[in-house]
Structure formats: structure tokens, C-alpha cells
N, C-alpha and C positions, 0 to 999 in steps of 0.2 A: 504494500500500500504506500502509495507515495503524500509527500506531506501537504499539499493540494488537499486530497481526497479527506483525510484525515481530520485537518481542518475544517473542510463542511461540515463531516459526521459530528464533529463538536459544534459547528453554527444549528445544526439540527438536534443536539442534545439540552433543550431547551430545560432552563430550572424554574422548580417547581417553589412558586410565592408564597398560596396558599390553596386552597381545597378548591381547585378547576380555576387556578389563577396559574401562569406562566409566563416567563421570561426567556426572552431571543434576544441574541444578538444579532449586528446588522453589521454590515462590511460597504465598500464601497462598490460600486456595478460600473458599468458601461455608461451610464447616461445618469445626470446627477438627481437620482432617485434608490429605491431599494429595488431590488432585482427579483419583479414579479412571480417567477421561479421559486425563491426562497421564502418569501411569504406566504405562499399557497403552501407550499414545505410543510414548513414552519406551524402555518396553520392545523395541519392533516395531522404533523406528530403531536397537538397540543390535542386534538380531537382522541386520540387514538390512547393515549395514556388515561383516557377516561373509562376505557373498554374492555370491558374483559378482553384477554391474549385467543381466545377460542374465537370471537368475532372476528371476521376480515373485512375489511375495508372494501364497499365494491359500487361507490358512487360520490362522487362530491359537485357542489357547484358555487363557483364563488363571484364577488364581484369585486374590481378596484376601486375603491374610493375615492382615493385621495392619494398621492404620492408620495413615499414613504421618506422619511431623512434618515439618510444611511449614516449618519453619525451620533444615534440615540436608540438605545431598547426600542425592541418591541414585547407589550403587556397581551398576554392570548387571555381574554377570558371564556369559557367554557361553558356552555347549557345545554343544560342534561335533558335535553327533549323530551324520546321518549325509551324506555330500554324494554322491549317487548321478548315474544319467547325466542324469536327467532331474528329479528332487527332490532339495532340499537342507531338512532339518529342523536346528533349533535349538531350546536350551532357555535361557532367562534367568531368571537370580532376582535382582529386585532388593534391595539390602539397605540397612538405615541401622540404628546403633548395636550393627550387631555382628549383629542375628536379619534377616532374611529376611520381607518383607513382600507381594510380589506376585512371582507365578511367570507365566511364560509359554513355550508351547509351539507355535514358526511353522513353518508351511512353505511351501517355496519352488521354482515349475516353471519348468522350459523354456517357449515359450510350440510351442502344437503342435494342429494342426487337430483339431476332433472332432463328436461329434454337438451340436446343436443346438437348444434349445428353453427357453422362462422364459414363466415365471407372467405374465399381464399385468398392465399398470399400471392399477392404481385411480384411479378417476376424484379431480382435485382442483384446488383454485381457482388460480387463476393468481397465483405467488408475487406477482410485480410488485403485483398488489391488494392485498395481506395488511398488516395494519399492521405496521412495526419495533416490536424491543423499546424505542429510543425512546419512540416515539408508545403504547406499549400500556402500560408499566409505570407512567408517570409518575401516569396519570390514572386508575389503582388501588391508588393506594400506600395508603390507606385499609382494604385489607384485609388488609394485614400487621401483626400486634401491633409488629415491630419496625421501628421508621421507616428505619434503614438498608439494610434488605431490598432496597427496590428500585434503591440507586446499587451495593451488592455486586451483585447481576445483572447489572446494567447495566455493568460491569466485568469481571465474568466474561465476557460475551459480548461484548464490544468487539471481538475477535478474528473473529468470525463473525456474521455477519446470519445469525438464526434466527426463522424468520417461524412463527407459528403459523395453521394451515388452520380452528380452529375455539377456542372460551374454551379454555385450558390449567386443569387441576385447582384451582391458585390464584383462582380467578375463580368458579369454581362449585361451591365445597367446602358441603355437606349437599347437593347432587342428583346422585344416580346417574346414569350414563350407561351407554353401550354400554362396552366397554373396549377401547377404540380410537381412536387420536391420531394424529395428522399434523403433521408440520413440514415445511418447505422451508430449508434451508441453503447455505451458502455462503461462504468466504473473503472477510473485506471488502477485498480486493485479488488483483492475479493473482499468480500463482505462477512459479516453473520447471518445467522440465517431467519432472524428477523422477517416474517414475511411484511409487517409494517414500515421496516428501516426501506426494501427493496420498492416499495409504494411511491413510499413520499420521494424517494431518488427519482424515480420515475415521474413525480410531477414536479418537478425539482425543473430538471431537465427538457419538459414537456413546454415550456415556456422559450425554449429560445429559439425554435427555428418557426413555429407553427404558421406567422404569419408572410414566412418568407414568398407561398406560394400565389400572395396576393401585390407581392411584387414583381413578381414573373411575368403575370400575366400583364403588365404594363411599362414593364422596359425598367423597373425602376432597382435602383440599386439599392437602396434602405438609408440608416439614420448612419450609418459610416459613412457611407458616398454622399450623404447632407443631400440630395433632393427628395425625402419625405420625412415628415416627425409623427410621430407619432406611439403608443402606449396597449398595453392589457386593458380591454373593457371587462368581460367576465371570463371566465373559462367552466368547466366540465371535463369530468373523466366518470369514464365506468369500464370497471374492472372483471376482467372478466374470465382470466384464470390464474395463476401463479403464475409466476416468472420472479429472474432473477436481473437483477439492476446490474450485475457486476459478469453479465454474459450478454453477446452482443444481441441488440435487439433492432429491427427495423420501423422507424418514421415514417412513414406512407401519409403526405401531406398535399394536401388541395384544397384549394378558393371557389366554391359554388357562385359569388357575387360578393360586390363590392361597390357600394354607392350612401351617398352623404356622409363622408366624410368618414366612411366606416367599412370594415371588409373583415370577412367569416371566414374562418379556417376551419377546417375538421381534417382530421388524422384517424388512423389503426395505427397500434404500436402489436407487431407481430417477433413474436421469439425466431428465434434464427435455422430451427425442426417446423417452422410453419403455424404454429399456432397463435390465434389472436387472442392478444392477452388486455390490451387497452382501446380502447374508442374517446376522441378530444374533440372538442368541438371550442373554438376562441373567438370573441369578436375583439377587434382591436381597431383603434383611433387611427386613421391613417389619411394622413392630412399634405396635400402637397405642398411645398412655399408657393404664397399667392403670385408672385410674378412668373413664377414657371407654370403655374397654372395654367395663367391667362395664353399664356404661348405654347400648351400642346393640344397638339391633334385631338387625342383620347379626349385631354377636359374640353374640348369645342363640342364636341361629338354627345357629351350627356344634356 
């Protein structure tokens, strides 16, 4: 386990204030907020610590509030909804100076036999081939205006080997694609066997490519290349068999629409033997600078 990784696992070993009250700490992100990622995290293990160890985690839905300051706790407080024979639902809101910034709403089942059937997995390259963000960032640093762009990535993802299956929007910002992305990820170390700790890694991580495929589809390169800004409006996940955070698992990522100011992402997170293990669904704030606005194609066209 490398000391990246390691350090989340303690950004995710949130302490405990008082009876369904918790404390996170917070780190600095990419963009001068808390890194959406980790506050859903964050939120999942404050939910989960409330639950019996027999319950599994197999639905959450959250929304952003407010933008988090990455230089102060975050307070998880916890309600105990409902704890039924076979579901147990919780609600979290996390808070920092006082207001209320990200809400979260989990649920949690017995684990219990039933019908059977998932989507197949989409064809895709074999992680092992795919270049690190290592090997990929370095030797396009040329296309960020800002030269520190790619050692903050490259530090953000220290924690996880996230391989991309095809260019990422940064790489090929003025050409339109399909609006559809692929990643392969991974833990750069193993784990326990925690099937919670493997969860919340998984919505950890679930937050940073999701809304790539809504720049695809419009030539745009994202908040690196500076022609779009924008933020997490809510997310979802449901969970839908075990898997492991720290064995490679596949991103299958695409944009159905995207208008006012806003654009949908949905995902399957599929294990690497085939089986779907996650389904994501993200709306995110995606806003052009008004003067490049006014001068493309695409915004004439809506």
C-alpha cells in the first residue's frame, strides 16, 4: 500500500464526537473546494458505522449544497430513519461553519436470495495495456494553460490507478465525440476486506470522471483546459453485488442530455470477470465562459 492510499483510508476513518455525530477531515482538491468524491465518502462511512456489519450498503442519493472549504472539519451528523427486519435507511448532512453543505440519503439490506439478471459488459481494452496517469499526463502537460495542472492530478490520483480506455476530454478539446468514456480503476494497494471500506472507495472515486462524457460530446476539454466550470449537483449509486475497490474494475460512462446549464451522467461500474457491481447516475453544473459561449456553433444551435 502506498502512502497516497493510506492516507485516504485515514481521510475516511472519520472520528467519532458523539452518538451518530462524526468528524472528517478535509484536504485540498483540484479546484478551491472539497472534492465531491470525498464527501459522499465520507458521508457513506458516517452512515455505515451506524449499521449493523450484516447490513450492506446497496443504495445512496445525495445532493451538493454548498461548496465545501477544504481547510476546516467536516461534522457528519447521522439519522437513524428507519432500521427495519431487512432495511436499514439513514440520512447524513454534513456540515462546516454552522450551514449544511452535502446531504445524503443510504440504504442498507440483509443480504437475501432473489431473481437474477444485469446488462452485459461492454467490450474494452485490457487495463494492464492502458497507459498510467504517470506515463499519460506528463507528456501532455502542454495542453494545460496552467503548468501545475498536471503534478495536482497527479496527486489527486496517487490514491488510485485510473487508466483511461480511450484520449480523456483534456486531450481532445475542439473535437466532438460520441459521449461516452471508459476508465479502468483500482486501489494502488490491497485492502481489508471491509465490504463497507470497498463501497465508499468506490464512491470515492465515482466522482471524478463521471461527467467527462458530457464533454465529449461537445468538443470541450473540462475545468483544466479552462473552457467550462462547473461542479456535482447530486449523485446516486446502487449497489449491486460485491466487489473489490482494490481489483481492477470498469467505468462505462455516458451523457443521455445536457441543457440549461446542466448535463446527466450515468455509469455501470462492472468487475473485471464481467459482473455489474455499481449503476451512477450524476447531474453536474456545466456552464461555458459566456464569451465562448456566445461564439460556438453548438450554443447558437440551442
Amino acid at each position: 500500500m502506498n502512502e497516497p492510499l493510506r492516507s485516504l483510508l485515514e481521510l475516511l476513518d472519520l472520528e467519532p464526537i458523539e452518538r451518530d455525530i462524526f468528524r472528517g477531515a478535509s484536504r485540498p482538491a483540484l479546484v478551491p473546494r472539497v472534492f465531491g468524491g470525498q464527501v459522499a465518502a465520507q458521508a457513506l462511512v458516517a452512515a455505515g458505522r451506524t449499521v449493523p456489519a450484516e447490513r450492506h450498503a446497496h443504495s445512496l442519493h445525495a445532493y451538493f449544497l454548498r461548496p465545501g472549504d477544504p481547510g476546516a472539519p467536516i461534522v457528519y451528523d447521522v439519522d437513524r430513519i428507519r432500521d427495519g427486519r431487512s432495511f436499514t435507511t439513514r440520512r447524513v448532512v454534513a456540515i462546516q461553519h454552522g450551514q449544511p453543505i452535502f446531504h445524503l440519503s443510504a440504504s442498507f439490506q440483509t443480504y437475501e436470495e432473489g431473481l437474477e439478471h444485469q446488462e452485459p459488459m461492454p467490450s474494452a481494452p485490457d487495463p494492464e495495456s492502458l497507459p498510467t496517469a504517470e506515463e499519460l499526463l506528463p507528456r501532455h502537460a502542454d495542453r494545460f494553460p496552467d503548468p501545475t495542472v498536471v503534478d495536482r492530478l497527479l496527486e489527486a490520483r496517487a490514491a488510485v490507478d485510473l487508466r483511461y480506455a480511450e484520449d480523456p476530454p483534456f486531450l481532445t478539446a475542439g473535437q466532438r465525440r460520441e459521449p461516452r468514456s471508459q476508465v479502468w480503476f483500482r486501489t494502488r494497494g490491497k485492502l481489508d476486506d471491509d465490504p463497507l471500506l470497498h463501497v465508499c472507495l468506490a464512491t470515492y472515486v465515482s466522482d471524478m470522471t463521471l461527467l467527462d462524457s458530457i464533454l465529449l460530446a461537445h468538443g470541450r476539454g473540462g475545468w483544466a483546459v479552462g473552457d467550462v466550470v462547473g461542479a456535482s449537483l447530486d449523485h446516486a449509486m446502487w449497489f449491486h453485488r460485491p466487489f473489490r475497490a482494490d481489483e481492477w474494475l470498469l467505468y462505462d460512462q455516458q451523457s443521455p442530455s445536457a441543457s440549461g446549464g446542466r448535463g446527466l451522467g450515468t455509469a455501470r461500474i462492472y468487475t473485471q470477470d464481467g459482473r455489474l457491481a455499481v449503476s451512477v447516475i450524476q447531474e453536474g453544473l456545466v456552464r461555458v465562459p459566456r464569451a465562448d459561449y456566445s461564439a460556438s456553433p453548438a450554443a447558437d444551435s440551442r
